[in-house]
C-alpha positions in Angstrom: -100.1 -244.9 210.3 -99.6 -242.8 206.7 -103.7 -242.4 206.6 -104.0 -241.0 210.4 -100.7 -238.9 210.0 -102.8 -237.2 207.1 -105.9 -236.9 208.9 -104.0 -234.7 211.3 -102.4 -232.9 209.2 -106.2 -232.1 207.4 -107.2 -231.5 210.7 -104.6 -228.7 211.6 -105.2 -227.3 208.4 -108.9 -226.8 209.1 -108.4 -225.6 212.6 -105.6 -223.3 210.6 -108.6 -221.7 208.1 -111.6 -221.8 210.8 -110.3 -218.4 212.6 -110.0 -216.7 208.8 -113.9 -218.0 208.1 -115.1 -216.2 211.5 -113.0 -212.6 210.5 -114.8 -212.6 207.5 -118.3 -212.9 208.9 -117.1 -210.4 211.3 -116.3 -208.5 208.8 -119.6 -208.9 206.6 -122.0 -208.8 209.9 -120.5 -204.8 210.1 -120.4 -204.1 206.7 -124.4 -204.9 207.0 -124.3 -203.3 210.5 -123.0 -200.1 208.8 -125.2 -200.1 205.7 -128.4 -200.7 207.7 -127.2 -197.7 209.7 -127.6 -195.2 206.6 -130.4 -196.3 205.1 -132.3 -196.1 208.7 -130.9 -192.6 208.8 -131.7 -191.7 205.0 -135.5 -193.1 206.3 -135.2 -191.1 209.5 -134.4 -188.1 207.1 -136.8 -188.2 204.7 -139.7 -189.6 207.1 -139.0 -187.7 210.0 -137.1 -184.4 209.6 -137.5 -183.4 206.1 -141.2 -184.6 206.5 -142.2 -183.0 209.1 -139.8 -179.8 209.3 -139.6 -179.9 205.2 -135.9 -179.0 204.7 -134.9 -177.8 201.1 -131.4 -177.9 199.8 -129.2 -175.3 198.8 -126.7 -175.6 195.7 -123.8 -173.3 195.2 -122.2 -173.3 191.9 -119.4 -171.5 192.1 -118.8 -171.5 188.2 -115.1 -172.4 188.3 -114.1 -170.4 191.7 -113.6 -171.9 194.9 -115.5 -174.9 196.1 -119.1 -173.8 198.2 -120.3 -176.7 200.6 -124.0 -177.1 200.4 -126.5 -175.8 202.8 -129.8 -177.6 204.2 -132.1 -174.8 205.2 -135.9 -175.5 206.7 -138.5 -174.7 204.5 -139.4 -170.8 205.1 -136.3 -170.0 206.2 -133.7 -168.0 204.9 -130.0 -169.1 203.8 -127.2 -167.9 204.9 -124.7 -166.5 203.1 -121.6 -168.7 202.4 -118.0 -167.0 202.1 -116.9 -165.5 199.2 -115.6 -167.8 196.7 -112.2 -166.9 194.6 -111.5 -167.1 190.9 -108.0 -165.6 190.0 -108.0 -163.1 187.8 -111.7 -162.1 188.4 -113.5 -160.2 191.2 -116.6 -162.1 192.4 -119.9 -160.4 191.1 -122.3 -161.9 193.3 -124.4 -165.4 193.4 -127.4 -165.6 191.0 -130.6 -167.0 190.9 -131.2 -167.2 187.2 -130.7 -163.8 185.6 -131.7 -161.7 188.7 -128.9 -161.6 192.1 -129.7 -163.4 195.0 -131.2 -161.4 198.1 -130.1 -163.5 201.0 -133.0 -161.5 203.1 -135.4 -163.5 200.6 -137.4 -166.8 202.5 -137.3 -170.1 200.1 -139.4 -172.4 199.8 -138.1 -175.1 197.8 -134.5 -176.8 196.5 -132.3 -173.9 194.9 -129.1 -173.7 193.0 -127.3 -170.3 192.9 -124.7 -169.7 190.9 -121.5 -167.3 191.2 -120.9 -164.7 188.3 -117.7 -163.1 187.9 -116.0 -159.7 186.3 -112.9 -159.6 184.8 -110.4 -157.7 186.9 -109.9 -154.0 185.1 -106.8 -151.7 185.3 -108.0 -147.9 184.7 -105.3 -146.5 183.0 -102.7 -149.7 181.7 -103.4 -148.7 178.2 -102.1 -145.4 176.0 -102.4 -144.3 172.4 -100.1 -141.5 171.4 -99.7 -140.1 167.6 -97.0 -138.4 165.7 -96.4 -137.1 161.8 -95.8 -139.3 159.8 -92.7 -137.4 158.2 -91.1 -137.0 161.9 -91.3 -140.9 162.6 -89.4 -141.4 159.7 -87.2 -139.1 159.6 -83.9 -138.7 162.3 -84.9 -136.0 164.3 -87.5 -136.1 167.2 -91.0 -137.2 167.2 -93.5 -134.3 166.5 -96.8 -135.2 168.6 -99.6 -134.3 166.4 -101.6 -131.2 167.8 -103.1 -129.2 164.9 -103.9 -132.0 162.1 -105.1 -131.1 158.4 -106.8 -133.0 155.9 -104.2 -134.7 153.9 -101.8 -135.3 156.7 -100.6 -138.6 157.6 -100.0 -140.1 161.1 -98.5 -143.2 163.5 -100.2 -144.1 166.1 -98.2 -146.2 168.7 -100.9 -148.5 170.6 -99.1 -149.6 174.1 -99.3 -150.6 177.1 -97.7 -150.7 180.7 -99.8 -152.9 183.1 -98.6 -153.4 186.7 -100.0 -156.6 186.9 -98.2 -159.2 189.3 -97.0 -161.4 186.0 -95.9 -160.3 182.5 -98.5 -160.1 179.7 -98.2 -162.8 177.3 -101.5 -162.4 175.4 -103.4 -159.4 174.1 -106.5 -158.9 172.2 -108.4 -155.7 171.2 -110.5 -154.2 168.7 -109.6 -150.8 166.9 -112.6 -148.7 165.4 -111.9 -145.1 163.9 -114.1 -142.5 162.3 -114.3 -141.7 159.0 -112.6 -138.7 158.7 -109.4 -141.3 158.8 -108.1 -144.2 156.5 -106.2 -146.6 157.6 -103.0 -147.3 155.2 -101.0 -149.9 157.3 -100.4 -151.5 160.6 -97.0 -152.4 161.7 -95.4 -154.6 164.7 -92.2 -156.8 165.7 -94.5 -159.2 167.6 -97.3 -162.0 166.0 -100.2 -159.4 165.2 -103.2 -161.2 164.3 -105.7 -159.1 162.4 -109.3 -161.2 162.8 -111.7 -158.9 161.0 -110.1 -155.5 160.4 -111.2 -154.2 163.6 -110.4 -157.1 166.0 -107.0 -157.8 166.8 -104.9 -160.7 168.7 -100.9 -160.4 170.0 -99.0 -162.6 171.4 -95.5 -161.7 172.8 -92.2 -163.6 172.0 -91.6 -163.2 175.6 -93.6 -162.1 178.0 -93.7 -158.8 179.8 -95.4 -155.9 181.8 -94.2 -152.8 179.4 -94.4 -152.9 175.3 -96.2 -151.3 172.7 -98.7 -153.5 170.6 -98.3 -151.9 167.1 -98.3 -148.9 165.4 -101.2 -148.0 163.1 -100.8 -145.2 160.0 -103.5 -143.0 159.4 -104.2 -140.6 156.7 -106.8 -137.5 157.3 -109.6 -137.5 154.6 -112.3 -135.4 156.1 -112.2 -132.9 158.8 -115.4 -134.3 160.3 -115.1 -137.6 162.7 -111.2 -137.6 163.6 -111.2 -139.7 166.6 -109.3 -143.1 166.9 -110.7 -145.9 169.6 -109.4 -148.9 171.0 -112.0 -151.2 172.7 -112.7 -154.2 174.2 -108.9 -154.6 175.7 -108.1 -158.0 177.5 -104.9 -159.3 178.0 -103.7 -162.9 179.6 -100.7 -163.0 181.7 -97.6 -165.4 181.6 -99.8 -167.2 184.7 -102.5 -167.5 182.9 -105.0 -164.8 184.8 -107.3 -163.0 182.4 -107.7 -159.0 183.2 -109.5 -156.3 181.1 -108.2 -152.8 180.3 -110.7 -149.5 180.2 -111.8 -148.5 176.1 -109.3 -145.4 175.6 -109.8 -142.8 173.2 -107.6 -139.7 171.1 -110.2 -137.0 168.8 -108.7 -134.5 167.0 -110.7 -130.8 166.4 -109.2 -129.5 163.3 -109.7 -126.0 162.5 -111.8 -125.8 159.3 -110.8 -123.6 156.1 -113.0 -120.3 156.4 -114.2 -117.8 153.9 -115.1 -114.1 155.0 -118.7 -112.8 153.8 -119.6 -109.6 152.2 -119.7 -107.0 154.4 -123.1 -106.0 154.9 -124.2 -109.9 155.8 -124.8 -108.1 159.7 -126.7 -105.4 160.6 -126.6 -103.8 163.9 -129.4 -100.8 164.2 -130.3 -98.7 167.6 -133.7 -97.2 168.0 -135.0 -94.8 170.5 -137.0 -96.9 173.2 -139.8 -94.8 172.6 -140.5 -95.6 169.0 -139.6 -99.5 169.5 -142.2 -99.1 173.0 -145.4 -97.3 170.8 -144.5 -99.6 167.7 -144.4 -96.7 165.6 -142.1 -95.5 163.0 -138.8 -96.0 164.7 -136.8 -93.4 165.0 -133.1 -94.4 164.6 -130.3 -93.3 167.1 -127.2 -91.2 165.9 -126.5 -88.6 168.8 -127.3 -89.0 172.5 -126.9 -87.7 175.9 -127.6 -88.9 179.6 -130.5 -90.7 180.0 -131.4 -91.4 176.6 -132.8 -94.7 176.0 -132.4 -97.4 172.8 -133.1 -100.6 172.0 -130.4 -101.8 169.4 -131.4 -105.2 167.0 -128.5 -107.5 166.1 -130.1 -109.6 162.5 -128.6 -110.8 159.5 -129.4 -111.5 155.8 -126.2 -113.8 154.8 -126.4 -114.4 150.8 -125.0 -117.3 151.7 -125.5 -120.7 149.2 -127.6 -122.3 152.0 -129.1 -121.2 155.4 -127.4 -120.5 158.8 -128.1 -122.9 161.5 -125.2 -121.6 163.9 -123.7 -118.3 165.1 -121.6 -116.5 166.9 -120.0 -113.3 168.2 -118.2 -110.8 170.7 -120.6 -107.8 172.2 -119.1 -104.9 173.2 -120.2 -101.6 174.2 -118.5 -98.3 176.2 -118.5 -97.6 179.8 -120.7 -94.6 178.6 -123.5 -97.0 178.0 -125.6 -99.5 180.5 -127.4 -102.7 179.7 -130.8 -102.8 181.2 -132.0 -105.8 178.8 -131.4 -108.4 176.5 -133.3 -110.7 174.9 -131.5 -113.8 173.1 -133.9 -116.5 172.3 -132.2 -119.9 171.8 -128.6 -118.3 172.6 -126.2 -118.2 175.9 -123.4 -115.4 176.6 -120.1 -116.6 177.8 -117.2 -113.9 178.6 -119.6 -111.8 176.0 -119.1 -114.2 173.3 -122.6 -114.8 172.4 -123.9 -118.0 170.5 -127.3 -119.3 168.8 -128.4 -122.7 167.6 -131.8 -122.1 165.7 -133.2 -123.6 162.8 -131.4 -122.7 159.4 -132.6 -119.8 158.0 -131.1 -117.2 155.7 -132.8 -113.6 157.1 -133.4 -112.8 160.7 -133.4 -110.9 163.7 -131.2 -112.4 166.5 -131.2 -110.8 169.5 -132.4 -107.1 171.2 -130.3 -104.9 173.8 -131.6 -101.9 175.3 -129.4 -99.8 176.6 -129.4 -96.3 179.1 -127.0 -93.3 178.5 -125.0 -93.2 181.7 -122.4 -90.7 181.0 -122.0 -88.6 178.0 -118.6 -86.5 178.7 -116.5 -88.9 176.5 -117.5 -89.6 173.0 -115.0 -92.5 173.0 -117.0 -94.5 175.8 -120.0 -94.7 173.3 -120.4 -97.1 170.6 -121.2 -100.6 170.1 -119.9 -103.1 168.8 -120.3 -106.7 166.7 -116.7 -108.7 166.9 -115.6 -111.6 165.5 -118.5 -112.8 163.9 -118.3 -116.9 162.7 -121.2 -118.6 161.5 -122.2 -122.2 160.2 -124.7 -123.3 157.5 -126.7 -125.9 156.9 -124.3 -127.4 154.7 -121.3 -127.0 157.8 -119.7 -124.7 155.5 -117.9 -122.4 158.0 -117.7 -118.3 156.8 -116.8 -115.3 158.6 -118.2 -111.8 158.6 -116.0 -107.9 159.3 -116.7 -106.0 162.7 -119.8 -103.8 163.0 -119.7 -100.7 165.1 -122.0 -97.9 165.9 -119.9 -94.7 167.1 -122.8 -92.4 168.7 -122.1 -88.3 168.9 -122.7 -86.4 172.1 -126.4 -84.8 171.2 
């Protein structure tokens, strides 16, 4: 009786594991079922539709933006344009094949990968330089803004910034490039200032935020040429991490240069009767005049100077007795009858002809002519000035 009583008991305990055995075979024959499935679709794919209607595959790397789902495009076809992908921080500059962007008007003819490029996001005007004397940032009074620099003079130069951007600014980097008309003597700051090369500079900010300056910068004025200070290559990272990028910004000075006044017959302004200047004769110099009278006056210079002139200036006058019919000014421009010339340096020359009519001759004051304010440059940038000229005619 033990033996059978065991026997059943085996016997229940195979009926027990029989329905287990069949779920598994189940489970197996679908598996198969299923696997069978895609390869006879992956055959079906490549045998019938990408055989016979050649479809090519388009990639879209999206180079750390948003996620683009592929596209399967037939062969001679073109691919549509996927939505705009998003990268915080950076406005999306177009997809790329290679170096040149994608025209999504172009046919393709075989597997492509296009890939997103992005530009930092810029704020125009987040960044400021402003300068003041030296001697009124460390004195108690008010800070004197520089306006009218010299050589010798010394100056701070507070580099700041006020963003607007959604989060505080935790990071900065820039690089700082003057000319050399300056010397720098010392950079100062509250905050971790990191100078990389002498130019290129990293901050970061005990705490965060969208308003601080990032170090003041002394400068001392050597030369009078090349005064211009220059931050570039401004990006800063915010306490969330986005990256943006700042415009370059700029502050020149002009500084008026030290002049010396020239001897005074450096100018020469002579009138001619038309007549004489038209026949190329002998020409007969102007003194007294009267209505109708005609002369051609010649503005030219011999300058003594070290070296030769290669700029000039000066004001033009004449009376209300007198009319310009003419002038010839080769290489020069009139503005509010300042006239100026740019010419190759030379030392003698003629510079420019007037011809002038006698209009009225009742008033003896209302006829002259007249050279003011006459500046010129040499070769060697030395600036000089020369005294008025003036011709006075008398009623003939």
């Amino acid at each position: 009786m033990e033996n059978k009583e065991v026997e059943v008991l085996e016997t229940q305990e195979e009926i027990k594991v029989k329905p287990k055995k069949k779920i598994g075979k189940i489970l197996l024959l679908i598996l198969w079922f299923l696997i069978t499935l895609a390869l006879a679709g992956g055959l079906i794919y490549l045998v019938f539709i990408k055989k016979n209607y050649e479809v090519i595959e388009v990639t879209f790397d999206s180079s750390g933006g948003t996620e683009v789902d592929k596209q399967l495009v037939v062969k001679g076809e073109k691919i549509t344009e996927p939505k705009v992908p998003v990268s915080e921080g950076y406005n999306f500059g177009g997809w790329y094949l290679g170096e040149e962007k994608f025209d999504f008007d172009t046919i393709v003819n075989k597997d492509v990968t296009l890939k997103a490029k992005w530009k930092i996001m810029e704020y125009g005007d987040s960044f400021y330089i402003q300068c003041y004397t030296r001697d009124s940032v460390e004195g108690v009074g008010n800070y004197e803004m520089v306006e009218n620099p010299k050589v010798g003079d010394e100056m701070v130069c507070y580099f700041g910034f006020e963003t607007r951007a959604v989060d505080p600014v935790a990071e900065l980097s820039f690089e700082l490039n003057y000319g050399e008309g300056l010397e720098l003597l010392d950079v100062e700051s509250t905050d971790d200032l990191k100078d990389v090369n002498g130019k290129g500079f990293s901050y970061e900010f005990e705490e965060p935020m969208p308003v601080n300056e990032a170090g003041a910068y002394i400068f001392k004025i050597i030369d009078d040429e090349d005064v211009d200070i220059r931050f570039g290559n401004i990006s800063f990272v915010t306490e969330e991490g986005i990256v943006y990028k700042s415009k370059n910004i700029r502050i020149s000075y002009e500084m008026e240069k030290e002049t010396e006044e020239y001897r005074m017959d450096a100018f020469v302004l002579q009138c001619y009767t038309k007549a004489s200047v038209d026949e190329n004769v002998r020409f007969e110099s102007v003194e007294k005049v009267k209505k109708g009278d005609q002369m051609v006056c010649f503005v030219g210079y011999e300058t003594y100077a070290d070296d030769a002139i290669g700029s000039l200036s000066y004001t033009f006058e004449y009376g209300s007795g007198l009319k310009l019919l003419e002038t010839n000014l080769p290489d020069g421009i009139i503005e509010d009858n300042v006239h100026s010339f740019e010419y190759e340096p030379t030392s003698v020359g003629d510079i420019a002809e007037y011809t002038f009519e006698v209009t009225d001759d009742t008033n003896v004051d209302n006829l002259y002519i007249s050279l003011k304010d006459i500046k010129f440059k040499t070769k060697k940038n030395e600036n000089y000035t020369n005294v008025d000229n003036t011709i006075n005619f008398q009623i003939n």
